[in-house]
Every structure is written in C-alpha cells, then in structure tokens.
N, C-alpha and C positions, 0 to 999 in steps of 0.2 A: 702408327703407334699412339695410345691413350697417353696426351699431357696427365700429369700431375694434377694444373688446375688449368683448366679453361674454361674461360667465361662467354656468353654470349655481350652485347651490348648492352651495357647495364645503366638504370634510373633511381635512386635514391631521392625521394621528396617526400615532409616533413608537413605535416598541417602546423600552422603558428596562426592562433586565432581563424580566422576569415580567411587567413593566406595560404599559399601552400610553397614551400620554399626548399627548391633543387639540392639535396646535400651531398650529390652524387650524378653526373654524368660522362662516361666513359666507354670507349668503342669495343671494349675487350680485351680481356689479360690473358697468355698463354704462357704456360710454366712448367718447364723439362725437367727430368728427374735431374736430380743433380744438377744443377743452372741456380746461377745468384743473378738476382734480378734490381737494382735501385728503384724505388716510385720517388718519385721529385714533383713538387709542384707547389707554389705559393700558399699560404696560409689559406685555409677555408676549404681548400680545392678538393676536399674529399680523401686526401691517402690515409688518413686512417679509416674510413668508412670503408675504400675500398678493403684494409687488412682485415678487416671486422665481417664484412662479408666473404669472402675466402676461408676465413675461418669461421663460419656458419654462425657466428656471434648474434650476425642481424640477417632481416632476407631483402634483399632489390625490390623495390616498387613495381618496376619491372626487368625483365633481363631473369638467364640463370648463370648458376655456377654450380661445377663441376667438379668435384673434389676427388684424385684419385680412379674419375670415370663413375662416379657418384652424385648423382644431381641432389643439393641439400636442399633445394622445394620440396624435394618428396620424403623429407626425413621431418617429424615432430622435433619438438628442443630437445628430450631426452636421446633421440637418434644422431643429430648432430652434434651434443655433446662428446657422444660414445666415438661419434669416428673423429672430431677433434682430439680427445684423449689417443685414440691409438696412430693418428699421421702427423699430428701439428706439436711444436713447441714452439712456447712464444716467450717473449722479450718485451717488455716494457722500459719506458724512459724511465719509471720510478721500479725499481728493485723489487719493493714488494715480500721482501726476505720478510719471516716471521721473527719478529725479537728478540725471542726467548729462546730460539733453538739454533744450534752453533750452523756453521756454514755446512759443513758433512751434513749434517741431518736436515739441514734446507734443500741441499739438492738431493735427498733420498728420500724427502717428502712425496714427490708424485707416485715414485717407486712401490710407496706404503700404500699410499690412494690408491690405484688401480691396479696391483698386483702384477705386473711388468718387471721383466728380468731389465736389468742394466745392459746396456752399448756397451759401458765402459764404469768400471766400478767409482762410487765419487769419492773417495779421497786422490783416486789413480785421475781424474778425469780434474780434480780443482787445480792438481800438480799442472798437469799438462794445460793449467791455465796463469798458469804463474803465484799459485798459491801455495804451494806446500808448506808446509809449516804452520799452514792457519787454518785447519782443519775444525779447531776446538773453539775457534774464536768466535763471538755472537758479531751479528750485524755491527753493534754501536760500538767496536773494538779495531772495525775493518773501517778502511776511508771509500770514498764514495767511488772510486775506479775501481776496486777489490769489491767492492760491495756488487758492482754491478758484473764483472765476472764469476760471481756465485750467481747471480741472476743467469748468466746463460750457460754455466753446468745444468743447472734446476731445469732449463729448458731442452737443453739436448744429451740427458743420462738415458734417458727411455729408449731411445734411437730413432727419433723421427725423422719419418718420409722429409717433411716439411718443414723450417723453421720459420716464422713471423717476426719480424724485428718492429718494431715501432717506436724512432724515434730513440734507439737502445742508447745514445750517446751524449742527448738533448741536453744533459744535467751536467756532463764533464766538462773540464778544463779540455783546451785542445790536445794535449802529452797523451790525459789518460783516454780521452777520445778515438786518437789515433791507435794504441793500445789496443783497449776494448774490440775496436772495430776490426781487427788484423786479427784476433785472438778466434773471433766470433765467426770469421768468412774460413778460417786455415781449419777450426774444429769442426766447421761445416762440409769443408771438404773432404778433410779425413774420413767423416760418417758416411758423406757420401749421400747427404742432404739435400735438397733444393732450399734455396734462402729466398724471402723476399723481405726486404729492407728499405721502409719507409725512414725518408731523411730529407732536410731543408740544404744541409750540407755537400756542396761537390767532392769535398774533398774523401768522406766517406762514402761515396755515393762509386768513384773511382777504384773502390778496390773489389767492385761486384762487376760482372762480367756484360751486364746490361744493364742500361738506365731507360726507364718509363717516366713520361714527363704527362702529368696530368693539370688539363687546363679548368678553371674556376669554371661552374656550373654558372648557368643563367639564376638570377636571382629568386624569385616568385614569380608565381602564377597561377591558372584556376585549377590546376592539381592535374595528376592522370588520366587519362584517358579509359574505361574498363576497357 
C-alpha cells in the first residue's frame, strides 16, 4: 500500500557566503492515510524545513519526496503547487487571517481560489470548532485562540488528504493551546486526514498517535556532493 508521504533520506544545505550550512538532515518520514504524526526536535533542527518539503514549498539538496505516490522532483513550482492545493492544508503558528474579511469568508476563501466543493460547509465547520456565533466577526474582534481556530477551518474546509501544522500553537497561552490542539487532531480525524504536527511542546505533541524526534544537522561544510 502507497504511503501518503514517504521520503527517501533527505539533505537540505544552504550556501552562506564561502560555507555551505546543513539546514536539514534526516533518515526518512513515512505517513499513513489517516495517521497523526508529532516532529519534535530542538530549535534549528530542521522541522519546519522538513514540513515545507512535504509540502513541496522547497526541494532536498538531495533525497526525494513523495506526495501521495507522487514524486515532487518531477513536478516544476506550478505542478507542486496544483497538487498542494488539492492534498495539503496547512496551519501556521501566525493565523494569517485577512483583516478585512469576517472569519466565514476567511475559511471560504480557499474555496473561492480553487474552485473545490466544501468537506463540511464553514459556518457548520467554525461551529464544530467552537465558534458559532462568530461567524461575522473580522480577525481583530476574535482573541488569539478563536483566531487561530478560524486558522484551521481555513485549512481543512477543502477536505484534505493531508494537514500540515507548524507550530499551530506557538503563539497561545497553554488553556488555548491545549484547546486548539484537541480541536485540530478530533477535526482531523473526523475527515479522516493524516496530520503532521510540527511542535517543541510534549505536551501537544502527546495527542498525535506518533512522535518523530529529529536530531540537529551537522553544522557546515564544503557543500554536496553532485
């Protein structure tokens, strides 16, 4: 059976002047349809580099990845965009909400971009995030745990294969932390998603069904190898 996403062993390095500097070393990530996975690992150590390659953001120095049984070396940026848009939704530490447009229409936003029917309709989908009633409210009306549960409606209205968290909880107090985090793994499961959840935190890290602990890359060096 074709993982979701499986990687080969992957290398991320960086020219910085004369140097060339490891922003990624890792033996390989395998991720089940429907599987919530934690990435852990010390500041620097790469877990967003790795979320950013999975979602074909960036490509491995060397190493591949395999989206869906999809190898994204072999896709240009407009190819990887197209299959992020139809498998991935993602989640950032900052919200990212547009200002000016009420919380409904932030999570109907991707809807409008790409032409994709709804999972789950979003005023029915912010409810079943603990929003009801705040449907019509803009970003700067909502507090920063509500704000950041419009953040992962916005993310999984489409109904994606995949969700990407990064850091989704970085910015909360631990209440709405713990909140958020319960809200984001239960709405995952209901869809019927695979999650992967970049976190410094155990204690969010604990409500995913597996934790990846990624160790600090070696510092610089004379660069790759062709």
């Amino acid at each position: 059976m074709t993982a979701l996403v499986a990687t080969t062993e992957l290398l991320v390095q960086h020219r910085l002047g004369s140097a060339t500097v490891t922003a990624l070393r890792h033996p390989g990530l395998r991720v089940e349809e429907g599987e919530s996975v934690a990435v852990m690992g010390a500041s620097g150590s790469g877990k967003s580099t790795l979320l950013g390659l999975v979602a074909g953001l960036a490509v491995p120095t060397r190493g591949e990845v395999r989206l869906a049984g999809t190898s994204l070396s072999t896709l240009d940026d407009l190819g990887r965009a197209g299959l992020r848009r139809r498998l991935v939704g993602m989640v950032y530490q900052a919200d990212n909400l547009l200002p000016h447009l009420t919380a409904e229409e932030n999570v109907a936003l991707p809807l409008a971009l790409t032409g994709q029917q709804p999972a789950a309709e979003p005023g029915a989908l912010l409810a079943l995030l603990g929003l009801d009633g705040l449907h019509n409210r803009i970003p700067d009306q909502l507090s920063g745990g509500q704000r950041q549960r419009v953040a992962v409606a916005r993310a999984v209205v489409g109904g994606p294969r995949l969700v990407l968290a990064d850091e989704p909880t970085g910015a909360l107090d631990e209440q709405n932390a713990r909140g958020v985090v319960e809200l984001l793994v239960g709405v995952q499961r209901r869809l019927g998603a695979a999650l992967v959840l970049v976190t410094h935190d155990p204690d969010v890290a604990r409500h995913c069904g597996r934790v990846v602990t990624i160790e600090p890359a070696a510092g610089t060096g004379p660069g790759p190898r062709s």
